[in-house]
One Martini backbone bead per residue (centre of mass of N, CA, C, O) as a GRO file, in nm:
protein
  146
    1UNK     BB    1  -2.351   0.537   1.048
    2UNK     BB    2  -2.237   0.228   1.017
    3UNK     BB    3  -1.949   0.079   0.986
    4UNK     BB    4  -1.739  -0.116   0.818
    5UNK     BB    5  -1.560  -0.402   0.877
    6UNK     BB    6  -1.194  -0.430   0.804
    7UNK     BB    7  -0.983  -0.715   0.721
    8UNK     BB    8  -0.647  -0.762   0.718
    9UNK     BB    9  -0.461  -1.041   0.587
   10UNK     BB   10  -0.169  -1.234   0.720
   11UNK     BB   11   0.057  -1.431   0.844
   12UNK     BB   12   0.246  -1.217   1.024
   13UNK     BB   13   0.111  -0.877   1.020
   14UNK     BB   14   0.437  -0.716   0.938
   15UNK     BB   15   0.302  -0.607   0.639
   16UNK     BB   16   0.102  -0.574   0.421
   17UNK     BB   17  -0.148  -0.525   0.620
   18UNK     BB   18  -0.059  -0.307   0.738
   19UNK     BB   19  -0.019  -0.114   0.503
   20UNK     BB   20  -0.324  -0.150   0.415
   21UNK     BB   21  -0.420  -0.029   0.654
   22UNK     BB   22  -0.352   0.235   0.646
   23UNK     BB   23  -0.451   0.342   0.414
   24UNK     BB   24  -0.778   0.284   0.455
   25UNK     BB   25  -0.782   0.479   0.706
   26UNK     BB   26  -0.717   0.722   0.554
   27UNK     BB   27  -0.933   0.703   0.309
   28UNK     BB   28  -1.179   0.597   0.474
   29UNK     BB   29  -1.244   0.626   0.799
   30UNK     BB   30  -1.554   0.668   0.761
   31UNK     BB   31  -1.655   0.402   0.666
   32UNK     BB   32  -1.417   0.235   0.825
   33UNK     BB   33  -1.297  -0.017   0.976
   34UNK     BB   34  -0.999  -0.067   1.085
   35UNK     BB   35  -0.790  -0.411   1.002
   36UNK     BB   36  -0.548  -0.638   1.134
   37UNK     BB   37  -0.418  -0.984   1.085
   38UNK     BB   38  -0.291  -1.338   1.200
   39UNK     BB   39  -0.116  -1.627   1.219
   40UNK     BB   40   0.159  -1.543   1.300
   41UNK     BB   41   0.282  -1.296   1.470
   42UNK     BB   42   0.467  -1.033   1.398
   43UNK     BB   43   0.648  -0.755   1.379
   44UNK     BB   44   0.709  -0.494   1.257
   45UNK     BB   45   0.861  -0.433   0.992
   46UNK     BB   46   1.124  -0.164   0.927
   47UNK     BB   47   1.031  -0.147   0.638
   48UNK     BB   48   0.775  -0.045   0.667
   49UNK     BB   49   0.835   0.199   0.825
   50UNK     BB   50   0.997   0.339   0.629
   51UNK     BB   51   0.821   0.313   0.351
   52UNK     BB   52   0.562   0.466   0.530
   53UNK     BB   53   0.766   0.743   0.618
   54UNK     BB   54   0.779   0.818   0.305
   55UNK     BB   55   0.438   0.896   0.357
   56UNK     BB   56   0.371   0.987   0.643
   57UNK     BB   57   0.359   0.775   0.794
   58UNK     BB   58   0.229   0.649   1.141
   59UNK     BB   59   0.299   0.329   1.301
   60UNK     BB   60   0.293   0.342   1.628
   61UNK     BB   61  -0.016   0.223   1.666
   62UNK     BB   62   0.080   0.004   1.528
   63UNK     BB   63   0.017  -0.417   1.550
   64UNK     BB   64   0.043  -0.718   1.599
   65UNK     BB   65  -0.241  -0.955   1.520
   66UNK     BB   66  -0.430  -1.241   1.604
   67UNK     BB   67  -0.702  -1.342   1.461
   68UNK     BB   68  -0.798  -1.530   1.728
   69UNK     BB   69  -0.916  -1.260   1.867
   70UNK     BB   70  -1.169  -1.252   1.703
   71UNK     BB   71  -1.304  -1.522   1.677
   72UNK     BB   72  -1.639  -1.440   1.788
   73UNK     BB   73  -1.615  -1.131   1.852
   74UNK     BB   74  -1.579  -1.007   1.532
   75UNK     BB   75  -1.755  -0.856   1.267
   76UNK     BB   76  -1.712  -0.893   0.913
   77UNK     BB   77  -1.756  -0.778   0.647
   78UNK     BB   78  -1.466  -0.740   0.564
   79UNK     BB   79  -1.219  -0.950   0.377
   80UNK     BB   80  -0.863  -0.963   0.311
   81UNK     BB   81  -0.646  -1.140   0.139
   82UNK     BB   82  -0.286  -1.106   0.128
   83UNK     BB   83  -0.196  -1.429   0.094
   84UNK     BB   84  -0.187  -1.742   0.035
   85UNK     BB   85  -0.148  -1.852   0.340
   86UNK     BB   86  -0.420  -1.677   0.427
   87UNK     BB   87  -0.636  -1.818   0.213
   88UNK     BB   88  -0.614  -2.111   0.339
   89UNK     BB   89  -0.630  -2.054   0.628
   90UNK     BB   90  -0.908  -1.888   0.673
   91UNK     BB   91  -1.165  -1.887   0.766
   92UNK     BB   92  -1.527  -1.903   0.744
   93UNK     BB   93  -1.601  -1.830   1.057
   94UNK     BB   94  -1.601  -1.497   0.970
   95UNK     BB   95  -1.882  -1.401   0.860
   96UNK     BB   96  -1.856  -1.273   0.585
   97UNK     BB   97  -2.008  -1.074   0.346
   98UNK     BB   98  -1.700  -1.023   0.233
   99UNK     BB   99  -1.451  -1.192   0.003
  100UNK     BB  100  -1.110  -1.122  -0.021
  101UNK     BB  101  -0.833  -1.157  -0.310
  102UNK     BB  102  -0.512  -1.023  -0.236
  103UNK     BB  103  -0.224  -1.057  -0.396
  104UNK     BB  104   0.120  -1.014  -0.260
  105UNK     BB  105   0.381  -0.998  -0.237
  106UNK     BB  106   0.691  -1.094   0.016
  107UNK     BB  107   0.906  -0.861   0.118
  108UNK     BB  108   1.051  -1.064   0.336
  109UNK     BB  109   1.160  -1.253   0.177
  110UNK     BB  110   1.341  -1.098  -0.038
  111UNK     BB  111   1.616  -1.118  -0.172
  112UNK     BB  112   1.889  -0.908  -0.095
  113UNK     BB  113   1.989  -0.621  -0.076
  114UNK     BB  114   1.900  -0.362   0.094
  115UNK     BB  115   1.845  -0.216  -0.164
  116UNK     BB  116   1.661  -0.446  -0.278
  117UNK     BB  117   1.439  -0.465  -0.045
  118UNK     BB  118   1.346  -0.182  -0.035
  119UNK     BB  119   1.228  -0.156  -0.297
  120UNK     BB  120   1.042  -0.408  -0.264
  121UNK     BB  121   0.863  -0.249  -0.056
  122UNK     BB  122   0.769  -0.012  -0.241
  123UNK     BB  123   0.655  -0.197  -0.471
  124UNK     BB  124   0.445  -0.351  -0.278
  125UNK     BB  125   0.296  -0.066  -0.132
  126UNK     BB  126   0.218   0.036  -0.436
  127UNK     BB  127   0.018  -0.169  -0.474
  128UNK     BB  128  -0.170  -0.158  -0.285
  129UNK     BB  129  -0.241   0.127  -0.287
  130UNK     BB  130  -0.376   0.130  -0.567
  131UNK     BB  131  -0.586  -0.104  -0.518
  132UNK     BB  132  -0.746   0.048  -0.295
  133UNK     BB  133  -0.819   0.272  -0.501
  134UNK     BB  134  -0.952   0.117  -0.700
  135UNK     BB  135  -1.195   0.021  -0.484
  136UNK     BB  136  -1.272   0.250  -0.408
  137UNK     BB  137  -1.408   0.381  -0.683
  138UNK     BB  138  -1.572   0.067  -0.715
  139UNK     BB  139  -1.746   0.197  -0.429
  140UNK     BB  140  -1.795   0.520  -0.470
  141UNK     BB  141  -1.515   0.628  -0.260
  142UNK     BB  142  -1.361   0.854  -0.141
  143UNK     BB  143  -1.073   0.982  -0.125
  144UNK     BB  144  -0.885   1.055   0.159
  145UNK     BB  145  -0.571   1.253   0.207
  146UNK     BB  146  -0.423   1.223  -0.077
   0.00000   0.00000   0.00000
């Protein structure tokens, strides 16, 4: 059985998306090809890798991708934007059998303390990963990993 490609789609691939790719990927990789890119790609954030490494992830392996790398080259059944800038920018013609979209604040954005932005990163974080297990749910794939 071929796998369904999935990418997680974000402005700058640094966050949010990367987030998703993890999840998704250990939670179901037997089902998908688990992708994540940007239009504008930046390193992956530290706080990103500090808050997914307290739930036993290693992002070592993932890196931030630029869209524009993909398009016509590498079909998705499934396009997921993760952020309003990125649902607004995304083409058309990546001809994906289903586009959804899940908003989720940009935790790099947030203002405040050191502490106060770390948190902000696991409430986020922490939303994505619901999402993706209710998701999978009602796709009744088993989640795997968890």
């Amino acid at each position: 059985m071929e796998k369904i490609r999935v990418i997680f789609i974000c402005t700058r691939n640094s966050a949010r998306s990367q987030i998703a790719e993890a999840f998704l990927r250990k939670y179901a990789g037997d089902h998908f090809d688990v992708y994540s890119a940007g239009f504008e790609p930046q390193p992956i954030h530290p706080y990103v890798i500090k808050v997914m490494e307290e739930l036993g992830y290693d992002l070592s392996d993932q890196y931030s991708k630029n869209l524009y790398q993909y398009l016509g080259k590498v079909h998705f059944g499934i396009v997921i934007t993760v952020c309003a800038k990125a649902e607004e920018k995304c083409p058309i013609s990546l001809g994906a059998g289903t586009r959804l979209y899940w908003p989720f604040e940009d935790p790099v954005e947030y203002q405040g303390s050191d502490e106060e932005k770390i948190a902000k990163f696991r409430e986020v974080r922490d939303q994505i990963n619901m999402r993706i297990k209710a998701w999978l749910k009602e796709r009744k794939i088993p989640i795997e990993g968890n």
